[in-house]
Every structure is written in structure tokens, then in C-alpha cells.
N, C-alpha and C positions, 0 to 999 in steps of 0.2 A: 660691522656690517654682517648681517646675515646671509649663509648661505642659501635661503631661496630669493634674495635680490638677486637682480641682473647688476651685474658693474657698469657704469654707463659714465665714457669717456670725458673732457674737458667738455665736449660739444652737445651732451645729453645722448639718446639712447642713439644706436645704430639704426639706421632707416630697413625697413622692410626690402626685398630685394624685387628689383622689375624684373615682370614674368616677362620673358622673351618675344617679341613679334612676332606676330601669327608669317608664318611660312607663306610667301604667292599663291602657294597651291591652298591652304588653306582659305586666304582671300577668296579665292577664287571659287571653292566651293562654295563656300555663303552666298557669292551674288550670283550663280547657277540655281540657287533653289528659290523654285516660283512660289514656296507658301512665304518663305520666307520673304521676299519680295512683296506678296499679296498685304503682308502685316507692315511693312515701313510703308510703303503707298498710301494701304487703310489711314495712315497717321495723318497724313497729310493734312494740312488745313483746305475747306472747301470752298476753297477760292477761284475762280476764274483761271486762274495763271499757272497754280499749283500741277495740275495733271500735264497741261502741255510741258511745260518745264522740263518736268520726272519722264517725259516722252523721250526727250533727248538725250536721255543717257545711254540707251542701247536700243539693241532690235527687242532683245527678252523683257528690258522695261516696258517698253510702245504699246507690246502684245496684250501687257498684264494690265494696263493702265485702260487700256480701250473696250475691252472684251465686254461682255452685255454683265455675267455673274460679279464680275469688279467691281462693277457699276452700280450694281442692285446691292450691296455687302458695302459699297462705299457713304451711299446716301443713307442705308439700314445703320452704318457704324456713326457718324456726324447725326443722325436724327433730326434733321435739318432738309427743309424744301433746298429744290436745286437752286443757286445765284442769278438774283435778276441780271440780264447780260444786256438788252436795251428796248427799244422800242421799233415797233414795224408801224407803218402808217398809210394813208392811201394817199398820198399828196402827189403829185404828178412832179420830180424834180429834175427830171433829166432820166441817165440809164437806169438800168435793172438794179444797181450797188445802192444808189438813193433812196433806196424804201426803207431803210432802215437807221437808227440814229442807238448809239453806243450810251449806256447809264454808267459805266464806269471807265478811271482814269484805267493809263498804264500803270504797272505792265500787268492787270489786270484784265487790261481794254482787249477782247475776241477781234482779229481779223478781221475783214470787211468781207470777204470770200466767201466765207458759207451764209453770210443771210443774201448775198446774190439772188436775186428773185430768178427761179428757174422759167422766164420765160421770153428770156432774149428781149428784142425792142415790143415784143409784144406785150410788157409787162404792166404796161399802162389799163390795159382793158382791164385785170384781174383783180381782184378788188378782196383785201382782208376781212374775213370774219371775225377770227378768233384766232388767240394762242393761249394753249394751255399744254401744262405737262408735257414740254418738249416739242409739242406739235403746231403748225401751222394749219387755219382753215383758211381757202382762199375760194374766192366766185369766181369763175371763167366768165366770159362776154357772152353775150346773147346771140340764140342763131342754134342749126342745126345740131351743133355737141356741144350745148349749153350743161355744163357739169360744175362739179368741186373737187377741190384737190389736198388732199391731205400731206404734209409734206415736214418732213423733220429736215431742217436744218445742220443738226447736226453728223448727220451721215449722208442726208441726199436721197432717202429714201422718198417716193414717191407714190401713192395713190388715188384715184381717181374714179369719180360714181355719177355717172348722168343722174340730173334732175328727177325728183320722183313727178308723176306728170303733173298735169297742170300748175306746177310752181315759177309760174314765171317770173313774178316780182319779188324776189327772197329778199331779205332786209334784214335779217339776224342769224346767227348761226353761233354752237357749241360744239367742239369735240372734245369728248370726255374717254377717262380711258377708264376700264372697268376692275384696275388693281386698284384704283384709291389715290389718297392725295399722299401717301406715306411712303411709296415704293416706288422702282425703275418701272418705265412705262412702254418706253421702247418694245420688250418682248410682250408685251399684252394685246389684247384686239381693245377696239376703240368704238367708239360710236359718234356717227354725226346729227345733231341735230338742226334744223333749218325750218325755219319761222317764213310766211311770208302772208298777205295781203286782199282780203277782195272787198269792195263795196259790196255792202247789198241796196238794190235796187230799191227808188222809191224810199229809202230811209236814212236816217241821220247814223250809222250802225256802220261798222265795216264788220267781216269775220278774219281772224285769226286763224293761220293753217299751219302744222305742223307736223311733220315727217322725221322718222329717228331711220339712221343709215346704219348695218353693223357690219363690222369689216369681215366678222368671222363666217357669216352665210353671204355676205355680199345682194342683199335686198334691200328694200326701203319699209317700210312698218306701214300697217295702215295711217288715213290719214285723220289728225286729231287738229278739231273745231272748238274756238270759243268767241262768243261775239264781244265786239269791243266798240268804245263811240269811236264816230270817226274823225280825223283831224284831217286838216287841210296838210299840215305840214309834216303829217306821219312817216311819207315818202322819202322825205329830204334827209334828215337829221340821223344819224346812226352813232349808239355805243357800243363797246363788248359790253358783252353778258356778264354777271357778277354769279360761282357756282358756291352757294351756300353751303355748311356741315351736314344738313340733310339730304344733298343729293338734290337739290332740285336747283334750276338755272334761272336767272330775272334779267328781264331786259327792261331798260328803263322807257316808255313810249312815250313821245309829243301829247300835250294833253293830259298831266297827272294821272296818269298810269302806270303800272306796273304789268310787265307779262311774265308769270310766272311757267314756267315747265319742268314737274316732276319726273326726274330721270327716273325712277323705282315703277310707279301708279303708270304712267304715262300721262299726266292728265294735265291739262292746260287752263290755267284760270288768269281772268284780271284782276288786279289789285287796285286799290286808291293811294295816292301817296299822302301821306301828312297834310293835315289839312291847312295848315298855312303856309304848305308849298304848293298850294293850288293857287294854278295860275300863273308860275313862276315861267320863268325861261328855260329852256329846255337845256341849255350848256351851264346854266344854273348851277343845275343839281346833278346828283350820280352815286348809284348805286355802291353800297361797301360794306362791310360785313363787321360785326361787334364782334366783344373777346372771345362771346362764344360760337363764334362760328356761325351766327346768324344773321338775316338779312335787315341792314341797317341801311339809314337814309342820311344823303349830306346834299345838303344847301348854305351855297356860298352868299356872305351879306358884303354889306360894304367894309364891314372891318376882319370877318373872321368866317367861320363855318361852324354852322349849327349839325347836331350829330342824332339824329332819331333811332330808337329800335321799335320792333313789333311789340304792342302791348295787349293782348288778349282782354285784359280788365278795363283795358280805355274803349271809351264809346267810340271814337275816331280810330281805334287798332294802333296808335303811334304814341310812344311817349319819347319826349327828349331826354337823354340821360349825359349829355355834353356839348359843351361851346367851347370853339380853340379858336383863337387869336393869330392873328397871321404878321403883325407887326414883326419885323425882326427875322420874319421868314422869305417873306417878297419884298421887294423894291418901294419904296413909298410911291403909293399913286397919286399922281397928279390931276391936278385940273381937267373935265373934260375928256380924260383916259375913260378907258370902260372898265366897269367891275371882272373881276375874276372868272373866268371859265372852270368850270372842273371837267377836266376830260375823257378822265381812266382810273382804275384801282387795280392795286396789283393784288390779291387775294395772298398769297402765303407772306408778301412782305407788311402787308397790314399800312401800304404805303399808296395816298393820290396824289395822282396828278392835275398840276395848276396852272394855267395861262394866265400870265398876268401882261399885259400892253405893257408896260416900263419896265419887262426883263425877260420873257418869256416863257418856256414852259419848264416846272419847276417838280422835283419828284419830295413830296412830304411825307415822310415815316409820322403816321400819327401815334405811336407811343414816346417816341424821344422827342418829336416834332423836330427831326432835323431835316432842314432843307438841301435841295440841289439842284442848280439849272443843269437843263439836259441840252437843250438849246431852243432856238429865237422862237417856232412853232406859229400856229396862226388863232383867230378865236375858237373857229371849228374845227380843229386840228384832231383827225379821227385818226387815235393810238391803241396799239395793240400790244402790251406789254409781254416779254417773253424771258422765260428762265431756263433754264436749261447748264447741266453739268458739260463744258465743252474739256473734249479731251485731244487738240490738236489733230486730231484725225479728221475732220470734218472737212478736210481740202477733197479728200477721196469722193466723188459726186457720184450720184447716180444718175446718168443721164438715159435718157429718154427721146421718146419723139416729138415731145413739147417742148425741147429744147431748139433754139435757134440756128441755121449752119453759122459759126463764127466766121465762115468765109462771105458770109455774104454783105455788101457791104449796108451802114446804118443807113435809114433815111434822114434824109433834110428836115428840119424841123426848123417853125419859122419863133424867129425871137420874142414873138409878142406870147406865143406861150408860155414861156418859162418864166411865169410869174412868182417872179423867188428871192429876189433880190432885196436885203435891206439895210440904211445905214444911220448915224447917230449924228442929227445935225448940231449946232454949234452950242446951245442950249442946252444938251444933255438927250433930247428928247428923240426915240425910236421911231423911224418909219419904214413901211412895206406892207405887204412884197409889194415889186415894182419888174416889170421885163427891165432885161438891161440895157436895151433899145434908149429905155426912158429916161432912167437915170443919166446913159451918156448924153441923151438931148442936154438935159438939164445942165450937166458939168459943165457943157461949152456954152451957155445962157450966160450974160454977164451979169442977170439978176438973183442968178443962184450963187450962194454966200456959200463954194469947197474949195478949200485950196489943194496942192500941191500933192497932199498926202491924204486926198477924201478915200475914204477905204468904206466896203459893204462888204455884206456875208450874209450864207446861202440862208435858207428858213432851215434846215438840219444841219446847223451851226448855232456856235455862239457868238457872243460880241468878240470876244475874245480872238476868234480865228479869223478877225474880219483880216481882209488882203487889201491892198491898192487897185482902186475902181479900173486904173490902166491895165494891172495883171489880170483883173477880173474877166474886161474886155476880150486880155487875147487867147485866154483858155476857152471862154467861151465860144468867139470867133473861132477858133479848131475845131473842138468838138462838132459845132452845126454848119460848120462850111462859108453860110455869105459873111461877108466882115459888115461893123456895124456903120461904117460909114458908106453901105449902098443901101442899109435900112430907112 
């Protein structure tokens, strides 16, 4: 053996030796330093659940995890839009916690607390525009401080801008914030935009009205006209807005139209939609956007959904460039069910949403095409999709004067309103909403075929959570006082 071998015993060479365990105090310095904190956080996956979590380890984690520059360096480091976290909706279900319906499981799944609609039993009048980039747009009731209110969810922050004049009938709205679709938003100023409505007289014509609100001067812009045909049912039928890569906002109107409004230009034009989605149904079709960031068309058929983009070289402006198949995604429909609603699009998850009668309302990622019931929903189920980075701090509210006294007591509200109720009769087959007035009529009918164990659930639910029509009764009977058997 040569003397620059190592000798190495019966058992091969001698192991390396372990370096010592870092000292308490050494621990201890590491998790004291806030960059160093800033860089394991940053690592974290951008998940829902990830920052509250990492909240709970200290007060110096809480601080570092929530702070606005964390925030903006977290979403910059992932390169990734914030997590869709669920849907807000204008359906009248009961209190101010029911406006909203959860897209993801636990322990994923955000608290119910911060999308609390800030406005106590008054919550009903307030009516959703928009959510984008963190932000809530909502309409206040009509009447002397007929406004809108800008309102982030996740801190509780709150503001609010009277009507610019004559806007009585609003019917669309965007708020847009002026960093981009790429960065935190929070510390940015915003802008509201708000569409609304007039005949004109003597003609087949309405005009188009639009007003841009900006946080940083606190004025409303002048006001910008475009005439448009008029529809009977232009009033009724409302979707969010779809905000395409160039900066400009489309809402889809009654009547094969399109209402386009350039955030840059200011300038407001109509559009015609595909010409063999003229004439379609209005919950039909909905606006969503292609790979490149541009403004694309989708209309639901009986088996699937056709996918349109803008084609400058086509005489009609639309060319089809995809058809997806919905087989395997929805529930088979039956006999007599109604076709497909499309409700909403989520612009950064490239994901619509689907009302289907035999399962309910369903979230589709159109690049994997993978599905997911959100829950039961209704045909015209008006959804406001929201995302947003939550970092458990969101309990901390900001309250205000439009907030409710908690001392004071709910009102009575009669059962034939809460039309929300639905359940799966023996067949297989979905029905609702119903008040639960109705339903108990029906339980004690001897010609209604429920037994022992008939179970419903609310319309922001799913099958899945449905309860025993008996427990249903008695939560309900609490919350609104008369019991259903003086109904």
C-alpha cells in the first residue's frame, strides 16, 4: 500500500465528522433577521393558505408577510396573477356573509369574514359591478347619496365617490388600477369606470354614457357618448366586463353587441358580435379573452362551446379559431333541462364559468379543460370573480359609517323571500330554488314521494352539503324569527 492512500478500516473509510449544532443564540439570530425572513417567505408557494400559515409563527413573521413591499416582491418573485379565492354574486341569500361562494377546497379555502359585505342588513340594496386586482366595485341604492364604493377585501379598506350627475341608471362598471395587470395594487391609485343608459327620443337608438372616476384627484372625467340600438331587455341582464392586454374594457350588451371602452383614448365604441351569434341568448354567450391577450368570443351550443377571436381580414371582424367539448366536464343533460349558461370569465386564470341545470355552476380552465363545481347557482346567476393574495390579516376591518351598529337588532324578513332552496328528487333530477315555506308544504303532502332523510341545499352550495330538510327548517326558523308552521 502506498503511503498517500488513506488506510481505511474493516468497515471502509471513516465518516466525515458533524459540524456542531448551531448554538440557541445563533438560531436565534437567523430567525431575528427580517431579510432573511423576507427570502424564506418569498419561497413560499402562492397559494391561498401559504402566507396565513407563515403568519402564525411569530409577531416578526405576521409583520413581514403582510406588509404592502412583501407583497409587491412576492407576486414580482412567483410571476404569477394573485389565486382566484371565489366568487361574489348579487343573489339576495340571506345576511351580508352570503354574497360570496368559496373556488377553492381547504385548507386552501379564505375565511368567510373578510368578504362580509360591509353593509350590514343593508347589503341587499348594494349591487356588484366588478372585481379586479384585489378590488371590489359595488352600486349603492338609489336616492339622495346614490354612490359607489371601492372596497378591498382584503384589509377593509374603503372608498366611496357620489355618482357623476345625471347617471341614474348605471348598469356596468370597471375599476382598473393604473400599475398593470403584473404588480401589487393595493399601494396604486385606481380608476372607476361606470357605463350607463338613455333612450333617445322618437327613435329605435339608445345612447351609451360613460364617466372615468380617479382616486388620485377625486373628480369624475368628462362625460363620453356612443349611440347604440336599443334593446328591450338591455336593462335587465348584466355581466362583468372582460379587460383585454390593450387596456381597453368590453361588456357584453343584449342585442349582439359589444361595448367597448378604451382606458388610454377614452373613447367608447360598439361592436357587433360574430355573426352567427346574432340573435343568440344573452346568458348564451361571454366575453373572454385569447392567448394573446385579446378580445375573444364564446358561445355555448348544445354539446360544447365555440371560441371566436377579432379578425381584421374577415368581412364579419370574427374568425373562429376553436371548439371545446364539454362532455366529461358537465353532468350529462337531460331531457327538457336547459342548455348551458356561461356566466363569467376569469381573465388571469384563462378560466369560464358554466351553469349547467343537472349540476350547477362549474369553473372551466380552457387550456387543461379541467372542471369544477363551485356550487348549485341559478340560470342568471350574476358572478363576479375575485383573486386576490390573502395574507390572514384581513380580519383587521376597516370600519366606517356605512357599517351597521351590530347592536342593533336584524329585521324580520318573510320566508317567501328566500328563494334559495334546492333538492334531488328520487330520479336523480335537480330542482329550485324554492322558499322553505314551500318545500315544508310539500314534505307533509302525502303526494310528495321524500322520506325520512329528504335533504336541500342553499343555491351557494353544493349537492354535496346538502343537510336534512328538518335541520334546514330549524336554522332557518332562528335566523328569521316566525317558525314555518304559522307560515
Amino acid at each position: 500500500m502506498s503511503e498517500s492512500e488513506p488506510e481505511h478500516g474493516p468497515e471502509g473509510p471513516e465518516p466525515e465528522p458533524i459540524p456542531p449544532w448551531p448554538s440557541p443564540s445563533s438560531v436565534s439570530s437567523v430567525l431575528e433577521n427580517d431579510d432573511l425572513i423576507t427570502v424564506i417567505l418569498r419561497h413560499l408557494p402562492p397559494r391561498p393558505s401559504s402566507l396565513p400559515r407563515a403568519s402564525l409563527v411569530c409577531k416578526r413573521w405576521r409583520s413581514s408577510a403582510t406588509s404592502e413591499s412583501f407583497l409587491r416582491d412576492f407576486r414580482a418573485f412567483h410571476r404569477a396573477a394573485p389565486p382566484l379565492l371565489g366568487l361574489f354574486h348579487n343573489s339576495y341569500l340571506g345576511g351580508p356573509d352570503r354574497r360570496f361562494v368559496a373556488a377553492v377546497d381547504p385548507p386552501d379555502r379564505v375565511p368567510a369574514s373578510p368578504f362580509r359585505v360591509p353593509f350590514g342588513r343593508d347589503h341587499r340594496r348594494w349591487r356588484f359591478l366588478d372585481c379586479r386586482h384585489g378590488r371590489a366595485l359595488l352600486l349603492g341604492p338609489a336616492g339622495p347619496r346614490h354612490e359607489v364604493l371601492v372596497w378591498d377585501p382584503m384589509t377593509g379598506e374603503r372608498r366611496r365617490a357620489p355618482l357623476p350627475p345625471d347617471a341614474a341608471d348605471v348598469r356596468h362598471g370597471a375599476v382598473l388600477c393604473s400599475c398593470g395587470h403584473e404588480r401589487d395594487c393595493r399601494s396604486s391609485h385606481f380608476q372607476v369606470v361606470l357605463v350607463w343608459f338613455k333612450l333617445l327620443p322618437s327613435t329605435h337608438h339608445r345612447r351609451a354614457l360613460a364617466a372615468v372616476y380617479s382616486s388620485e384627484s377625486g373628480t369624475w372625467s368628462p362625460i363620453i357618448t356612443v349611440q347604440v340600438p336599443f334593446m328591450a331587455a338591455a336593462g335587465i341582464a348584466t355581466k362583468p366586463g372582460t379587460l383585454a392586454g390593450n387596456g381597453a374594457v368590453y361588456w357584453l350588451l343584449p342585442g349582439s353587441r359589444i361595448l367597448e371602452f378604451d382606458a388610454v383614448t377614452r373613447n367608447l365604441a360598439a361592436i357587433s358580435v360574430p355573426a352567427c351569434a346574432a340573435g343568440c341568448l344573452y346568458w348564451q354567450c361571454q366575453l373572454v379573452l385569447t392567448e394573446a391577450k385579446e378580445l375573444g368570443f364564446a358561445m355555448a351550443t348544445e354539446v360544447g362551446i365555440m371560441l371566436w377571436k377579432r379578425d381584421s381580414e374577415n368581412a364579419c371582424g370574427w374568425s373562429m379559431y376553436r371548439s371545446v367539448q364539454l362532455d366529461g366536464r358537465l353532468p350529462p343533460r337531460k331531457p327538457m333541462q336547459e342548455q348551458a349558461s356561461l356566466l363569467g370569465f376569469h381573465e388571469e386564470g384563462n378560466a369560464i364559468f358554466v351553469w349547467a341545470e343537472a349540476g350547477g355552476v362549474f369553473m372551466i380552465q380552457l387550456e387543461s379543460m379541467q372542471s369544477r363545481l363551485l356550487c348549485q347557482g341559478v340560470r342568471h346567476f350574476e358572478i363576479y370573480p375575485f383573486a386576490g393574495f390573502y395574507t390572514g390579516d384581513a380580519t383587521a376591518r376597516a370600519h366606517g359609517d356605512d357599517d351597521v351598529d351590530a347592536r342593533r337588532p336584524m329585521p324580520r324578513l318573510s320566508m317567501d323571500t328566500l328563494n334559495m332552496w334546492h333538492y334531488e328528487d328520487p330520479q336523480g333530477d335537480l330542482h329550485g330554488p324554492y322558499p322553505m315555506v314551500m318545500l315544508w308544504r310539500w314534505s307533509i303532502d302525502p303526494g310528495f314521494v321524500a322520506g325520512e332523510d329528504f335533504r336541500v341545499w342553499r343555491t351557494d352550495e353544493t349537492k354535496e352539503q346538502a343537510v336534512l330538510l328538518t335541520d334546514a327548517m330549524r336554522t332557518t326558523a332562528q335566523l328569521l324569527g316566525p317558525s314555518l308552521e304559522q307560515s
